[in-house]
C-alpha positions as CSV (number, residue, x, y, z in Angstrom):
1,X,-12.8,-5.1,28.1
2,X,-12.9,-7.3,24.8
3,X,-13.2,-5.2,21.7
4,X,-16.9,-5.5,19.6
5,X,-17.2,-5.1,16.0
6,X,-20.0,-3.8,13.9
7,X,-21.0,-3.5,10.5
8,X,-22.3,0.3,9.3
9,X,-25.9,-0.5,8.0
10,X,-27.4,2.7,7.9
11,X,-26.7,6.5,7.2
12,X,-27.1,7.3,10.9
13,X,-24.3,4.9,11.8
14,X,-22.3,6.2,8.7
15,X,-22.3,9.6,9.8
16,X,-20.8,7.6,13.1
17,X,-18.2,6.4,11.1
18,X,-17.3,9.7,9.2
19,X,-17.9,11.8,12.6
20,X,-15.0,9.3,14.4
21,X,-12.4,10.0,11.5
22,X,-12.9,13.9,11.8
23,X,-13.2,13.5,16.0
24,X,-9.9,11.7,16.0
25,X,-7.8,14.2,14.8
26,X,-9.5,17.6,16.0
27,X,-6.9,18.7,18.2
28,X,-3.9,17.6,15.9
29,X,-2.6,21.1,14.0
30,X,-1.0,19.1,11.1
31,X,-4.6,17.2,9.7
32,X,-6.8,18.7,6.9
33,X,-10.2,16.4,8.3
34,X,-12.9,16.2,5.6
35,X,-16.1,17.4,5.5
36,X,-18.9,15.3,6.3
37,X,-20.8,16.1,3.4
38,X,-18.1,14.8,1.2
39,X,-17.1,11.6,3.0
40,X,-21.1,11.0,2.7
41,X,-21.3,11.4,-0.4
42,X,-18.1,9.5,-1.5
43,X,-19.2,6.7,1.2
44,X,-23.3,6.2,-0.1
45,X,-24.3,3.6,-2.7
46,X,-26.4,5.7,-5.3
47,X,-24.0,8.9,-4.7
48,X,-20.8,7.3,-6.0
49,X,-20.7,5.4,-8.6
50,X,-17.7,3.4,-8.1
51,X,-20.2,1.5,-5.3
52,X,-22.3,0.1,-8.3
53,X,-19.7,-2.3,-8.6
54,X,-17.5,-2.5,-5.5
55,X,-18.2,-5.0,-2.6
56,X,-18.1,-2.7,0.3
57,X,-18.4,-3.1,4.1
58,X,-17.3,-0.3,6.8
59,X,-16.7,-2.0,10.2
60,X,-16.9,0.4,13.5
61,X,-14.9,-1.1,16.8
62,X,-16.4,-0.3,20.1
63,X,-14.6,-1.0,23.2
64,X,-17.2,0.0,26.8
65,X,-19.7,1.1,24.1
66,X,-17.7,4.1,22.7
67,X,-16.3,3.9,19.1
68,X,-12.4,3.5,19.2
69,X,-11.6,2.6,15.8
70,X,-13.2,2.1,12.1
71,X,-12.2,0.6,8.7
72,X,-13.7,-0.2,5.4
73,X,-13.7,-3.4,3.3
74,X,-13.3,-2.9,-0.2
75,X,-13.4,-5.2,-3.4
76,X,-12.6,-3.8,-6.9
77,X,-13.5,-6.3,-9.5
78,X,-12.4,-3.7,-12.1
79,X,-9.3,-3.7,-10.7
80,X,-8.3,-7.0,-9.7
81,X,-9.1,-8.0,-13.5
82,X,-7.0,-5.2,-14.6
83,X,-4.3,-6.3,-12.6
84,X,-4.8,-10.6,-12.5
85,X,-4.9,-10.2,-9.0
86,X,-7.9,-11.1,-6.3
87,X,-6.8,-8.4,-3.5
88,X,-9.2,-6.5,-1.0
89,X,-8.6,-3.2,0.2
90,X,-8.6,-1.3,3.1
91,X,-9.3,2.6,3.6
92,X,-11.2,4.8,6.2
93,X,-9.1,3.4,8.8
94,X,-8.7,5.2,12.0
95,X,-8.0,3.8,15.6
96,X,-6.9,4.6,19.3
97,X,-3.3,4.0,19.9
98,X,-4.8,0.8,21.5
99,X,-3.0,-2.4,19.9
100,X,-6.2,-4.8,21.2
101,X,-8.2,-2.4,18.6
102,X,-6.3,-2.5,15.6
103,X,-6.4,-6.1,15.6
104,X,-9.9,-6.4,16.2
105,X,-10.3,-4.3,12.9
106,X,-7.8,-5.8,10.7
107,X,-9.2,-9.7,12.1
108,X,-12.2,-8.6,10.9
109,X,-11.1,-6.8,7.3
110,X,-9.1,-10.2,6.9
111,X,-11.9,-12.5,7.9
112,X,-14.1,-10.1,5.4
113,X,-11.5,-10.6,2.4
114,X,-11.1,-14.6,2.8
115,X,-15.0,-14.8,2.5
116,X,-15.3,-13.4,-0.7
117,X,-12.4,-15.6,-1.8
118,X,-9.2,-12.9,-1.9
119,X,-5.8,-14.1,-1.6
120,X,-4.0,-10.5,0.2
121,X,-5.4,-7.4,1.2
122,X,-3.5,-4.1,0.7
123,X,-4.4,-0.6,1.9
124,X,-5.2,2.3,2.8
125,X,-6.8,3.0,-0.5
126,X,-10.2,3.4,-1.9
127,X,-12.5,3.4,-4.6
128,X,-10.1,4.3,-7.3
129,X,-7.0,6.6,-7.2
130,X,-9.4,10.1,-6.5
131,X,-9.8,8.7,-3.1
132,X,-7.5,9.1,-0.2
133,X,-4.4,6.3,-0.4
134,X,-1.5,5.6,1.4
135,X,-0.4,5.8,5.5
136,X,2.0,8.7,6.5
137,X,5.5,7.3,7.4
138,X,7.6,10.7,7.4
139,X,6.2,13.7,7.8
140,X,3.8,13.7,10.9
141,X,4.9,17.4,11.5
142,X,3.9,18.4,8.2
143,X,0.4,20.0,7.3
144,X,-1.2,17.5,5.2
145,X,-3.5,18.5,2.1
146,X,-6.9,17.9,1.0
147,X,-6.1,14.8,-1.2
148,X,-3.8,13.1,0.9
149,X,-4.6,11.1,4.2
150,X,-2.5,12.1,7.8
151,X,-2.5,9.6,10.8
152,X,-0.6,9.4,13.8
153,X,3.0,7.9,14.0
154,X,1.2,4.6,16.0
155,X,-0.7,3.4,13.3
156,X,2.4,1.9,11.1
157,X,3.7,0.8,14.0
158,X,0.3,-1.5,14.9
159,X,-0.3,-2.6,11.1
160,X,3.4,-3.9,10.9
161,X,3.0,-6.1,14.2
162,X,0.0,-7.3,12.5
163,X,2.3,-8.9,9.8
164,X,1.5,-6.0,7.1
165,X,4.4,-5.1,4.6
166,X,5.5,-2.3,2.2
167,X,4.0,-2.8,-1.2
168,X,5.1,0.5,-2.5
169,X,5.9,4.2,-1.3
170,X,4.9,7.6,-2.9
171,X,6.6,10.8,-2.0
172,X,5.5,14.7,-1.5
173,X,7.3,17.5,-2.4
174,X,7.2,21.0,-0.8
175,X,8.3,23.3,-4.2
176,X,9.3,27.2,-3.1
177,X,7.5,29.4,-5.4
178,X,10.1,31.7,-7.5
179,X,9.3,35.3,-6.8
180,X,10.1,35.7,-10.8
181,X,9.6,33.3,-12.9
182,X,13.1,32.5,-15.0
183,X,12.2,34.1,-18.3
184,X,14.3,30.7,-19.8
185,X,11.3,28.9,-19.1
186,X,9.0,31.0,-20.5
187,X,11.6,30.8,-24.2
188,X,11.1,27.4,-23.8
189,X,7.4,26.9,-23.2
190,X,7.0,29.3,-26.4
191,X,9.3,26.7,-28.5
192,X,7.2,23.5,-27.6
193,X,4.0,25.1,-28.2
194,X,5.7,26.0,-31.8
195,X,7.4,23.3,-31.9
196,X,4.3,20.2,-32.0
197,X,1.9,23.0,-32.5
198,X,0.3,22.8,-29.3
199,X,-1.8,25.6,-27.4
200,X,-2.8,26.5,-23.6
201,X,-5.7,27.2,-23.3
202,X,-7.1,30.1,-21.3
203,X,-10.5,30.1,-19.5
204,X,-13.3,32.8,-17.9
205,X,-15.7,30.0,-16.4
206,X,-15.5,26.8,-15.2
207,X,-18.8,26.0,-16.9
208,X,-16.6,26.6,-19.8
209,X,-14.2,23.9,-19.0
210,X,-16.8,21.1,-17.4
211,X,-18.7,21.7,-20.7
212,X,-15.6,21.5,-23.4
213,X,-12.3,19.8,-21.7
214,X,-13.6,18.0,-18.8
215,X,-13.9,14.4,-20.3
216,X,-11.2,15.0,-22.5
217,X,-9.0,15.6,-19.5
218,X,-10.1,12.4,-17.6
219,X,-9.5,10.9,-21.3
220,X,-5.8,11.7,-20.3
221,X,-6.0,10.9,-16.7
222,X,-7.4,7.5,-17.8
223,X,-4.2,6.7,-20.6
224,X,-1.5,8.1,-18.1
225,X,-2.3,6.7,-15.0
226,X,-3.1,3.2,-16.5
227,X,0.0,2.0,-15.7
228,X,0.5,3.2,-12.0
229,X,0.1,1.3,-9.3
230,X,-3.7,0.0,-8.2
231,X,-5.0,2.2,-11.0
232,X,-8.4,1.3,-12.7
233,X,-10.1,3.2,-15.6
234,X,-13.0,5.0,-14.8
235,X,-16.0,4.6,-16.5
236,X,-18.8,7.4,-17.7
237,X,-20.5,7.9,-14.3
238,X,-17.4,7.6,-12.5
239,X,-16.3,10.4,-14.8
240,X,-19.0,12.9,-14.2
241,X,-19.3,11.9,-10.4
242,X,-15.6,13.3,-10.1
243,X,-16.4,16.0,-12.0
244,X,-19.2,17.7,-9.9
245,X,-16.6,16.6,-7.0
246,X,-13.5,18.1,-7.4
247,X,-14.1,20.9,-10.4
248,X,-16.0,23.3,-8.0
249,X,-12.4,23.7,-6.0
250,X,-10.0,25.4,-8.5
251,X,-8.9,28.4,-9.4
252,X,-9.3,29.7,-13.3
253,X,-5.3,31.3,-13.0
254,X,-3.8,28.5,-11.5
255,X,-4.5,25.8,-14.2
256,X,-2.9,24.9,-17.6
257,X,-4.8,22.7,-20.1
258,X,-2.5,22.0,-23.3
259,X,-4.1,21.0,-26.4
260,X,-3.0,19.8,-30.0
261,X,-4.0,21.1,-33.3
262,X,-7.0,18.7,-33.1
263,X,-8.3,19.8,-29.5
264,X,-7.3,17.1,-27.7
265,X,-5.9,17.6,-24.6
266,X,-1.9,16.7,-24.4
267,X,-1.3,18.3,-20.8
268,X,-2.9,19.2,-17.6
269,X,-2.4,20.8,-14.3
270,X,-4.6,21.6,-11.7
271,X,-3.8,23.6,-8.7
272,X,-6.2,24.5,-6.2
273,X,-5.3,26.5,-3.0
274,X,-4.6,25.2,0.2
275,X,-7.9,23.8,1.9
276,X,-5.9,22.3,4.9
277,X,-6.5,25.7,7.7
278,X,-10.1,26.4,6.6
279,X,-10.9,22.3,6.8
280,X,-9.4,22.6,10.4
281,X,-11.7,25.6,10.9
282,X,-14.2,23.3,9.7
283,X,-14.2,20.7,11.5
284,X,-16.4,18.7,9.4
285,X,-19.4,20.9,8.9
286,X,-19.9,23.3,5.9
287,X,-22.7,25.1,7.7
288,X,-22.6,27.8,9.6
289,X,-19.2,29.0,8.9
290,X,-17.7,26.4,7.1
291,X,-18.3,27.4,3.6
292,X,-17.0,30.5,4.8
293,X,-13.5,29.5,5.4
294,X,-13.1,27.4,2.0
295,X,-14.1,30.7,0.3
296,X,-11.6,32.3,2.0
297,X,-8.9,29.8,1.3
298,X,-9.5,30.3,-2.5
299,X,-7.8,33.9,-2.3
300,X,-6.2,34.5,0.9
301,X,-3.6,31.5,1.1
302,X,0.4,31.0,0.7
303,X,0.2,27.4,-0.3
304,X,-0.9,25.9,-3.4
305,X,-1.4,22.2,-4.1
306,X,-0.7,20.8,-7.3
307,X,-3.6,18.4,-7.4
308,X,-3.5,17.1,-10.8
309,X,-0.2,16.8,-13.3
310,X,-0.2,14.7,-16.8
311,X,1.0,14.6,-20.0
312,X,0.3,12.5,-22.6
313,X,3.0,9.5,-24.0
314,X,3.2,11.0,-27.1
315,X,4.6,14.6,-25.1
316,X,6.5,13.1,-22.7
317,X,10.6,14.4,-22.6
318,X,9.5,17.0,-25.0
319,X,9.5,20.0,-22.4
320,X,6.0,19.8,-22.6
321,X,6.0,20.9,-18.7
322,X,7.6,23.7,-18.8
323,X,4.3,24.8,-20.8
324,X,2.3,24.1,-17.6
325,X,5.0,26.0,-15.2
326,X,5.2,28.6,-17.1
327,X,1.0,29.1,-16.9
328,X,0.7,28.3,-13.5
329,X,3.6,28.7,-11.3
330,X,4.2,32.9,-12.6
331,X,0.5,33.4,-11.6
332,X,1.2,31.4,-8.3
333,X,3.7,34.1,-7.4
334,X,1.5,36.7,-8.0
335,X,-1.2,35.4,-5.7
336,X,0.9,35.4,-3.2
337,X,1.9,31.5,-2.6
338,X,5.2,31.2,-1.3
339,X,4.8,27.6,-1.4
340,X,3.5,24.6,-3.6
341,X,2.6,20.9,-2.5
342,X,3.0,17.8,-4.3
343,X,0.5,15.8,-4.9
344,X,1.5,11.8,-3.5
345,X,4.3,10.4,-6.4
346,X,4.8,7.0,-6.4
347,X,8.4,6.0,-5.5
348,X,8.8,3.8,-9.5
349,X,7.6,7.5,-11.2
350,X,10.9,8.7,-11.7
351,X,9.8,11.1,-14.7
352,X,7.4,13.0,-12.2
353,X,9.9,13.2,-9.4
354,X,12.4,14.2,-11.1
355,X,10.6,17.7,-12.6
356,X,11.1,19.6,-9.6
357,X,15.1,19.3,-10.0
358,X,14.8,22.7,-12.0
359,X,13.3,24.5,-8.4
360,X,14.2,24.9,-5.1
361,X,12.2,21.4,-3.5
362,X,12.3,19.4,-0.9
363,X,10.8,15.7,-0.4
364,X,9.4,16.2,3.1
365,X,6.8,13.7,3.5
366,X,6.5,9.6,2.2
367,X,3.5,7.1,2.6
368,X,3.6,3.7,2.1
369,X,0.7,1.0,0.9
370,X,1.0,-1.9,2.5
371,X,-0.1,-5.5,2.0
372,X,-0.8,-9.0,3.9
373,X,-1.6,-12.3,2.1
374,X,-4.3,-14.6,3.7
């Protein structure tokens, strides 16, 4: 049977498009699926901002009338200009291990790019670099984390016949949490903060930090991450769209926000628990017992994931991480995490890779974005 392809253009058929991403994977013990409610909400011009100016399509494939595969079509002006480039992305993409599929989704994404006048298409990524980016090459039998995207060992394979390259590969790290902190660590976190008279800052509300720190720290994301790979500034609403997102998800003790003598935040790091078992317990929904899971996750978990690191130029090689260890990874140990997680590092981000050389670590998962010129 030939392969049909249609457009999403409604919220019923975008819950479709969510529910066949989640579906896919519910028997697989190493995906962390997302909730509906969030893809919805990341996915719906008028929720995210980033689709007041992205050109956006989401495709579903049907073969005998049942969905086998999805992708969406993306176009960043923001960053094309940032980068001289005229690329489309890809992202959402999920399929049967059926190679008649695949192409019948990327012929389409392809066709979709060289009508709005791109040159290449490169993928998986979205929106900006809060979205979900990058195909698992290594690491299929690893539990994958909130942030980061897991698919099946087919789906490089099928992309690669369709004449898709490597454009660049990020890493994950799995860190062992020490049992005791190495007191050195703490002599040296004490020095810096003397040293360019800098302070961490300590916390007994989130309120307090959306309120005071929370564009400041997206202030730093903004300057550090400038220079990264696909990475485009984000703009006031963007700002306060990821901040009702993602700032409901951490914990108070496992997060280090460095200022100067001025205020101005110098260094961050969010952690956040594991979400990957109580997602899997979701299995999409928050309601009845979903909620109930994440809850639980937020103190009764042995994994933490290091969402968020960055310090400013100006710090940078000035031991200004060890300030951040020293606040988070001690009160890791206490909670009971034996392990912590890695967010994605780029493959050129040597400085960030090569942090973990003072710990016990091992790089145990790489995903690759890859690209196609039309």
């Amino acid at each position: 049977m030939s392969i049909e392809i249609r457009e999403v253009t409604n919220k019923k058929e975008l819950k479709k498009f969510i529910w066949f991403g989640i579906n896919l994977y519910k028997n697989c013990e190493f995906a962390a699926p997302p909730l509906l409610m969030d893809d919805l909400l990341n996915l719906t011009k008028g929720s995210n901002p980033a689709l007041d100016f992205c050109d956006t399509s989401y495709f579903l494939a049907y073969k005998n009338n049942q969905i086998v595969g999805r992708i969406a079509c993306i176009i960043n002006p923001v960053a094309n200009q940032t980068w001289s480039q005229k690329q489309a992305r890809f992202g959402w993409l999920d399929f049967i291990d059926d190679e008649e599929v695949s192409k019948a989704l990327f012929d389409k994404a392809e066709n979709w790019a060289k009508e709005k006048g791109m040159d290449a298409i490169h993928g998986p990524l979205g929106f900006t670099d809060f979205d979900r980016e990058g195909m698992l090459i290594e690491g299929y039998d690893k539990l994958s984390t909130l942030a980061t995207i897991y698919n099946y060992p087919y789906y490089p394979k099928h992309i690669e016949n369709l004449g898709y390259e490597k454009d660049i590969d990020s890493k994950e790290y799995l860190i062992t949490v020490p049992d005791v902190f190495p007191e050195k660590y703490f002599r040296i976190a004490e020095i810096v903060k003397q040293k360019y008279k800098l302070t961490s800052l300590k916390f007994k509300s989130r309120k307090q930090i959306v309120d005071n720190y929370a564009e400041k720290i997206f202030d730093l994301l903004n300057l550090c991450y400038e220079h990264l790979y696909g990475f485009t500034k984000l703009n006031k609403e963007q700002v306060k769209f990821y901040i009702k997102l993602y700032f409901s998800f951490f914990r108070l003790d496992i997060l280090s926000i460095v200022v100067d003598e001025n205020d101005n935040v110098v260094a961050l790091g969010i952690a956040m628990p594991s979400f990957t078992k109580a997602l899997q317990k979701a299995k999409g929904k928050l309601f009845p017992l979903g909620w109930y899971y994440m809850l639980r996750a937020l103190y009764k978990n042995d994994v933490v994931d290091l969402y968020l690191m960055a310090v400013h130029p100006d710090y940078q090689n000035k031991g200004v991480n060890s300030v951040m260890f020293a606040d988070i990874l001690p009160n890791s140990a206490k909670n009971g995490y034996k392990f912590a997680e890695s967010n994605p590092e780029l493959e050129s981000n040597i400085k960030m890779s090569a942090q973990w050389g003072s710990f016990e670590h091992v790089k145990h998962k790489r995903r690759r974005i890859y690209i196609k010129r039309i």
